[in-house]
C-alpha positions in Angstrom: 55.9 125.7 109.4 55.8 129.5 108.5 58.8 129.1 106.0 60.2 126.0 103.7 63.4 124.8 106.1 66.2 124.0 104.5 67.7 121.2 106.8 66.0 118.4 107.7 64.7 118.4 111.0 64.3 115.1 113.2 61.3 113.0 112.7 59.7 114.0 116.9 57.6 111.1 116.6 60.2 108.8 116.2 62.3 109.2 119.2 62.5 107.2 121.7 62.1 109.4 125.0 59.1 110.7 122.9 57.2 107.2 122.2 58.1 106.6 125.8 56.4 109.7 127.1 53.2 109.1 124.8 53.1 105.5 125.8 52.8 106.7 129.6 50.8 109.3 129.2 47.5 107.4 127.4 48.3 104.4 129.9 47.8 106.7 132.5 44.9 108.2 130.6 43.2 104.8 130.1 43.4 103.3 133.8 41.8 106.2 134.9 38.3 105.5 133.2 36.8 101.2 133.4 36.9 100.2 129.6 36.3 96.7 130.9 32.3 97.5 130.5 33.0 99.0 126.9 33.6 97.9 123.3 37.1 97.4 124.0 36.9 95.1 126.9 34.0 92.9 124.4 37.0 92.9 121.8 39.2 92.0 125.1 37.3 89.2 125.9 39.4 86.2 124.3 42.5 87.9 125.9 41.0 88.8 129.6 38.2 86.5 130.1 34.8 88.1 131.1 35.6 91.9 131.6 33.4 92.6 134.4 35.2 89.7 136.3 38.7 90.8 135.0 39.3 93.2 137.8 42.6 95.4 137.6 44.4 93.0 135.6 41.5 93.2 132.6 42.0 97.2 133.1 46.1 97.5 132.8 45.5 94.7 129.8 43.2 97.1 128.4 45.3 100.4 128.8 48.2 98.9 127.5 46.7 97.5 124.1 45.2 101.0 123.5 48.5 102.9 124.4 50.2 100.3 122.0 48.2 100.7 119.2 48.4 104.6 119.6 52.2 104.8 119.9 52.4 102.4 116.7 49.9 104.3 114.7 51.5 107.8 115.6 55.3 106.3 114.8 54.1 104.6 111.2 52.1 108.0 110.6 55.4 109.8 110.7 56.9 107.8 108.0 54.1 109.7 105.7 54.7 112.8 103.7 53.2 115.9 105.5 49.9 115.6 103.2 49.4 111.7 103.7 49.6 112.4 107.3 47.0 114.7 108.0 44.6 113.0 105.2 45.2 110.3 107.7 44.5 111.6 110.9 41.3 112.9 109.5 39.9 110.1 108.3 40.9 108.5 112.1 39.7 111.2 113.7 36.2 110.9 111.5 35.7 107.1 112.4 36.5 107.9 116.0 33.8 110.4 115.5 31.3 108.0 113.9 32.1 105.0 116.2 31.0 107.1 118.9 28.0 108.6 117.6 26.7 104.6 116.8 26.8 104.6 120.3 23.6 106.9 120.9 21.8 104.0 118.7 21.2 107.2 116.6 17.8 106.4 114.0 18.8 107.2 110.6 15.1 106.8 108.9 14.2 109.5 110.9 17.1 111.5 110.1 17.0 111.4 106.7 12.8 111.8 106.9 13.8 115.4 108.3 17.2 116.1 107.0 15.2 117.8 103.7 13.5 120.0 105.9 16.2 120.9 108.3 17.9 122.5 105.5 15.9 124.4 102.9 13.8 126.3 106.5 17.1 125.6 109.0 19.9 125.9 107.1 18.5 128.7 104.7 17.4 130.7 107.6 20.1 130.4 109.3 22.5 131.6 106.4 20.5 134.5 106.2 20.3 135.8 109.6 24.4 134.9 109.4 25.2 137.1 106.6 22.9 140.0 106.7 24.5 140.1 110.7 28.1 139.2 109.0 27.4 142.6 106.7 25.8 144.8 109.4 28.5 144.0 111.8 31.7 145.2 109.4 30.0 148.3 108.5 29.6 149.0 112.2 33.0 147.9 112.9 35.1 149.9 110.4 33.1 153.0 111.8 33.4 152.1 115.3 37.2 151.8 114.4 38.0 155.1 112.5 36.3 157.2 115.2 38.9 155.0 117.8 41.4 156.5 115.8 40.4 159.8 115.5 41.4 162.9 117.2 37.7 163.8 117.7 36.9 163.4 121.4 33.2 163.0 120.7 33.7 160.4 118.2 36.4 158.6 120.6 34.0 158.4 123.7 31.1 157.4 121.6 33.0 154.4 119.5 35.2 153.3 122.9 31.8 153.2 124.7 29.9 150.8 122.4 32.8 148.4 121.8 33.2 148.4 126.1 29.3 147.6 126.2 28.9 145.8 123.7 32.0 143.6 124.2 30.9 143.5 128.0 27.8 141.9 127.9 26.6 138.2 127.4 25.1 137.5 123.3 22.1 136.6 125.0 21.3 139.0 127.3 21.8 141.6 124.2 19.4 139.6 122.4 16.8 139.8 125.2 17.7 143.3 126.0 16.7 144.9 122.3 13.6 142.4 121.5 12.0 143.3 124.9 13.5 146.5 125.9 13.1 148.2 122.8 9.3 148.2 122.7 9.0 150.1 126.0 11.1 153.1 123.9 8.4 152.3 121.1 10.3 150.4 118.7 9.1 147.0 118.3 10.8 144.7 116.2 10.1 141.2 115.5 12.2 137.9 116.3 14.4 137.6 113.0 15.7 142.0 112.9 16.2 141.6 116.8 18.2 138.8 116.3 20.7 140.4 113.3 20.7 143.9 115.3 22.0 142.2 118.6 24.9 139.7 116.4 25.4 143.3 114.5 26.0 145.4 117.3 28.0 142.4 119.4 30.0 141.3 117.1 30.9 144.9 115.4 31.7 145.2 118.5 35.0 142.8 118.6 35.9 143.6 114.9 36.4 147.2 115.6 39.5 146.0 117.9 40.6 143.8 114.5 39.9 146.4 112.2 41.6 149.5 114.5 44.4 146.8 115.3 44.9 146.5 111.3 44.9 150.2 110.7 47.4 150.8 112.8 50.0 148.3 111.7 50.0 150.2 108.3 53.1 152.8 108.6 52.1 156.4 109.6 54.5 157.1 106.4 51.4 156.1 103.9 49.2 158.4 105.6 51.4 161.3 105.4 52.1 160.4 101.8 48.9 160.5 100.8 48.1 163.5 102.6 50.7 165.6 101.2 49.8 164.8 97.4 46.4 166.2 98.3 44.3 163.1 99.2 41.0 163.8 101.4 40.7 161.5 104.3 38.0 159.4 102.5 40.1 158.7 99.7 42.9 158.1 101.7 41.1 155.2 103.8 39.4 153.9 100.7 42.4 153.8 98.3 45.5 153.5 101.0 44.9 152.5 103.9 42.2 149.9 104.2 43.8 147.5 101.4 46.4 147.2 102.9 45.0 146.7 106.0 42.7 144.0 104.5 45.5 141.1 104.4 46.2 142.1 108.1 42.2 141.5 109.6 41.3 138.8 107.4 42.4 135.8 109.8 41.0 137.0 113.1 37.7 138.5 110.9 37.2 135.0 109.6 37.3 133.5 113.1 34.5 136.2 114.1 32.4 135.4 110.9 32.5 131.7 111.5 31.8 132.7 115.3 28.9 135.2 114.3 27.5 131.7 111.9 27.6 129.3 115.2 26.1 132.0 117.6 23.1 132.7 115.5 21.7 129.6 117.2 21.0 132.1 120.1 18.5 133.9 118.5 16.7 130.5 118.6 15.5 131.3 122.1 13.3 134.0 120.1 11.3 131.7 118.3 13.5 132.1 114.7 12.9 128.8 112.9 16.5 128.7 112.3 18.7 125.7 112.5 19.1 124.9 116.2 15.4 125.5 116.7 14.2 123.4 114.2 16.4 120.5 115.3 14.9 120.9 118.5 11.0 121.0 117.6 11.6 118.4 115.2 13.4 116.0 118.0 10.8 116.8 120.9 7.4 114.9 120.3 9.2 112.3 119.3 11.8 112.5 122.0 14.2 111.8 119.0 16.7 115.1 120.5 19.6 113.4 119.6 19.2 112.8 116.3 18.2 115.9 115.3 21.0 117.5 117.3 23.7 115.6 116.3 22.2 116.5 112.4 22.4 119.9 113.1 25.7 119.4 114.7 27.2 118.3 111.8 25.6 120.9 109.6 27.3 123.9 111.2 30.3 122.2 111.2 29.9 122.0 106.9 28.9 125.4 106.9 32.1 126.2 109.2 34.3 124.5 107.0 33.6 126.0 104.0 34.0 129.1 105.3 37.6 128.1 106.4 37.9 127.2 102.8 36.5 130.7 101.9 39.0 132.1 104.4 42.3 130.5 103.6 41.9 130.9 99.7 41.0 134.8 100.4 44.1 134.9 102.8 46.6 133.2 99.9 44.8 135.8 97.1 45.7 138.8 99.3 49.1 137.2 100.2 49.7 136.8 96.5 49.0 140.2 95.6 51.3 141.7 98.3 54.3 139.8 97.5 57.1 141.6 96.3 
């Protein structure tokens, strides 16, 4: 909810035509897959008999416990103060997610025999290829976007070029494109700065739309203001403009930074001894891929999170600040 409400809305989740709709919906959901040959139809058993041999019936017995036990866990959920309830459905959703991955029979000696090493060559390497390209690609971007706005054809064509390229091309073909097209111009760079100039120029790419889009939203007025008292337009950008600009980009530039973090796994296919690669190397003699994949898996998704973390306490400071 963007604002505190002052009347009490209606519980959704306890209304009938609602539960009723749910209900139908993961019934429907559920007899569309065989869980008789699952977990559920073993914990079935006393119920439907042997679950191979239960047929429909096991099936629609099946469906409809599940589509209970969902409805009922979604109706006492709601009963919960905001808080409570999503500390719950996290903690669901995090079983869910580790029930499921005991399914792949997953061997934890191994993990934890390469988990040490996954993270201070992966992890580290992968952090720095992230931020250096995280760097690269705002300085790029808040160029690319101040010669979209300016009155200077040159600049214009040049700036709306590069983001149309840049934006217009696959990660990975720009990848391949500078680490083996640049040595036929002469300039031969090596796997890890061919990696951070192709995130860099991509992803500057999509932030000088954010940035330009920010810009703009701040009233021509404050421009004109700070013109007329004799401000240059460096100072002007600098001391104006781009602050308060700055709460306006933040959301949509986090999502690009903890997009930039995930795609620097591409840079893999160059031989970088980053996170994804490593995981893979690691898992192949062995033919332990899964292991190691699903380990890495759930390290970007730590490294994501924190930068949501980073994100939303940035987003409340610069809220803060610009309250009146």
């Amino acid at each position: 909810m963007l604002y505190q409400d002052t009347v009490e809305p209606e519980v959704l989740v306890h209304k009938p035509w609602f539960v009723t709709s749910i209900f139908a919906i993961v019934l429907a959901i559920c007899l569309m897959f065989d869980l008789a040959g699952t977990s559920f139809g073993d914990i079935m058993r006393p119920v439907i008999g042997d679950p191979v041999q239960s047929g429909i019936a096991g099936r629609v017995a099946i469906a409809f416990v599940i589509a209970v036990m969902f409805c009922l866990n979604i109706v006492l959920i709601g009963f919960a103060p905001m808080k409570v309830q999503i500390g719950i459905v996290w903690i669901e959703l995090l079983l869910l997610s580790l029930a499921f991955f005991k399914l792949f029979n997953l061997s934890l000696p191994f993990i934890w025999e390469n988990l040490p090493y996954l993270i201070t060559q992966g992890v580290v390497t992968t952090i720095y290829v992230s931020a250096v390209s995280l760097i690269c690609a705002s300085l790029i971007a808040i160029i690319a976007a101040i010669a979209k706005l300016s009155s200077n054809g040159f600049a214009y064509a040049i700036a709306s070029f590069y983001t149309s390229f840049f934006r217009g091309l696959p990660l990975l073909m720009q990848i391949y494109l500078i680490y083996l097209g640049l040595p036929q111009l002469g300039i031969v760079l090596s796997a890890v700065p061919s990696g951070i100039l192709a995130l860099s120029l991509c992803y500057g790419a999509y932030m000088a739309e954010v940035f330009r889009a920010g810009i703009q939203s701040i009233d021509r007025g404050q421009w004109e203001a700070s013109r007329s008292i004799g401000f240059g337009f460096g100072v002007t950008m600098r001391k104006i403009i781009l602050p308060q600009a700055f709460p306006v980009v933040i959301p949509p530039t986090g999502n690009m930074f903890i997009s930039i973090l995930k795609d620097s796994s591409l840079v893999s296919v160059l031989g970088v001894w980053e996170l994804t690669f490593l995981a893979r190397t690691i898992g192949q003699p062995s033919f332990r891929y899964m292991e190691m994949l699903v380990t890495a898996a759930m390290i970007y998704w730590i490294m994501s999170a924190c930068l949501e973390v980073a994100q939303s306490r940035l987003e409340r400071r610069f809220a803060r600040s610009t309250m009146r």
